[in-house]
C-alpha positions in Angstrom: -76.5 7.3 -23.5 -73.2 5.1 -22.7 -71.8 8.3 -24.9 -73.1 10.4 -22.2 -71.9 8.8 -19.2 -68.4 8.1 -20.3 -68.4 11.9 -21.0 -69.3 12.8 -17.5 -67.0 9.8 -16.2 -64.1 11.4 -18.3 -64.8 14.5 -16.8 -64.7 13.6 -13.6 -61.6 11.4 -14.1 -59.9 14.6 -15.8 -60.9 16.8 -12.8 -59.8 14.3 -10.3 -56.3 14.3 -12.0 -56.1 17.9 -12.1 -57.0 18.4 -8.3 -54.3 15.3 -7.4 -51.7 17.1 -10.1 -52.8 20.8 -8.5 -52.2 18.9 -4.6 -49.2 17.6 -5.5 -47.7 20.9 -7.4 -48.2 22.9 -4.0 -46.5 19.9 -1.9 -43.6 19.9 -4.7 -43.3 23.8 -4.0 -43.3 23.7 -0.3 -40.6 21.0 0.1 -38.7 22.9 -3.1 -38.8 26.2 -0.6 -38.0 24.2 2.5 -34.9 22.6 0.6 -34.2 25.9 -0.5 -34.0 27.1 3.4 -32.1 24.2 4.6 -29.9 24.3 1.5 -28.8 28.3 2.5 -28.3 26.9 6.0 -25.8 24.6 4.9 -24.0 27.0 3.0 -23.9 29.0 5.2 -22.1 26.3 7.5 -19.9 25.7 4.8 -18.8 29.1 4.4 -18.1 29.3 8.4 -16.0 25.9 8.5 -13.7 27.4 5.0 -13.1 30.5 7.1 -12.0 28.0 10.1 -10.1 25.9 7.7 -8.9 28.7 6.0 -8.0 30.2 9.6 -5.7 27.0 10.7 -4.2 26.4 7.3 -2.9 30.2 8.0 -1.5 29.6 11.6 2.2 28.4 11.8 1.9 24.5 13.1 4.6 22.4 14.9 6.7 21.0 12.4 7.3 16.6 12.1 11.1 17.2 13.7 9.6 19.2 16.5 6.2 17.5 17.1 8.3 14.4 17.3 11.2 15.4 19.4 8.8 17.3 21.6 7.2 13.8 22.7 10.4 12.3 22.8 11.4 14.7 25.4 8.2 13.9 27.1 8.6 10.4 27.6 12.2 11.2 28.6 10.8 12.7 31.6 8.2 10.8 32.2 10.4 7.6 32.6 12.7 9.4 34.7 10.1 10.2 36.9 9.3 6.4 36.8 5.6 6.6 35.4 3.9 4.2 32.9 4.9 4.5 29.0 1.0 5.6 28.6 0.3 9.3 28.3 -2.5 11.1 29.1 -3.9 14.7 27.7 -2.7 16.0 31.4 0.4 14.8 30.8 1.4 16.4 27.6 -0.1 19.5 29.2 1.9 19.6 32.6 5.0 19.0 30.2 4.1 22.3 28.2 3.5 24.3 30.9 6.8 23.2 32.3 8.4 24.4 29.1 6.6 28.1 28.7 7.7 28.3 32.6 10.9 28.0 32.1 10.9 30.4 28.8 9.5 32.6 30.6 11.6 32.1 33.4 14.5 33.1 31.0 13.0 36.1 30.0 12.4 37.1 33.2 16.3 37.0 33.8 16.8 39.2 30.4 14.1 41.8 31.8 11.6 41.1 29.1 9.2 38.9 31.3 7.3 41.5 32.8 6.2 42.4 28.9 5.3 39.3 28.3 3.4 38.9 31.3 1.9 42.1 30.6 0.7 40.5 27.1 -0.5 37.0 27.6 -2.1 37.9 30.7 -5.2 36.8 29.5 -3.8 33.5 26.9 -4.0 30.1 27.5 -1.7 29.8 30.6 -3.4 32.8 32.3 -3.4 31.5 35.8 0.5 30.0 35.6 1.4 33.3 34.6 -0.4 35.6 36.7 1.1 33.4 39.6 4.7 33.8 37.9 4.1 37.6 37.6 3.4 38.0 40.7 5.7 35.7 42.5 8.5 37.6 40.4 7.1 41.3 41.4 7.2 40.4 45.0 
């Protein structure tokens, strides 16, 4: 009798593991695909920010010498026009835009500004030099 019932209660106990072992299988799988999505998205990711990375090792950056003497020129100006040693991000643009005037301002005088014009109409200084352009045409 005590035979019996510690069959039934081993049976029971057995089924009750394999329903918990059979639960937790299909939760294992679902989070296993899940990772698997998420994992692909970050790859993915990864693969965009080597071609970036990849994409600005390629470009041709401002050399120390250059960087440096290009901010030295920057305060230079800025103390001769009797502002504070701080600089802004507004700053350091004004000071560009200054210089790619004036470039272009030379080229102008050698007859190759209207080319240039003609191809950075649309770049980073589109406004300056549509104003240029046309200030020079008329």
């Amino acid at each position: 009798m005590i035979r019996l019932q510690l069959d039934i209660v081993d049976k029971k106990v057995e089924s009750g593991i394999g329903a918990l072992r059979n639960e937790l299988s299909k939760k294992i799988e679902d989070k296993t695909v899940i990772l698997e999505l998420e994992l692909k998205t970050l790859e993915a990711k990864a693969n965009i920010l080597e071609s970036y990375l990849s994409e600005l090792k390629g470009k041709e950056w401002l050399s120390d010498e250059d960087f440096y003497g290009f901010v030295k020129d920057l305060k230079k100006t800025k103390m001769s026009i009797g502002s504070s040693e701080v600089m802004i991000l507004g700053d350091v643009k004004d000071y560009a835009r200054d210089i790619v005037l004036k470039e272009i301002e030379k080229l102008w005088a050698n007859g190759l500004a209207r080319a240039l014009c003609h191809f950075l109409w649309r770049g980073i200084c589109a406004e300056a030099l549509r104003t240029i352009c046309c200030w020079k045409a008329t």
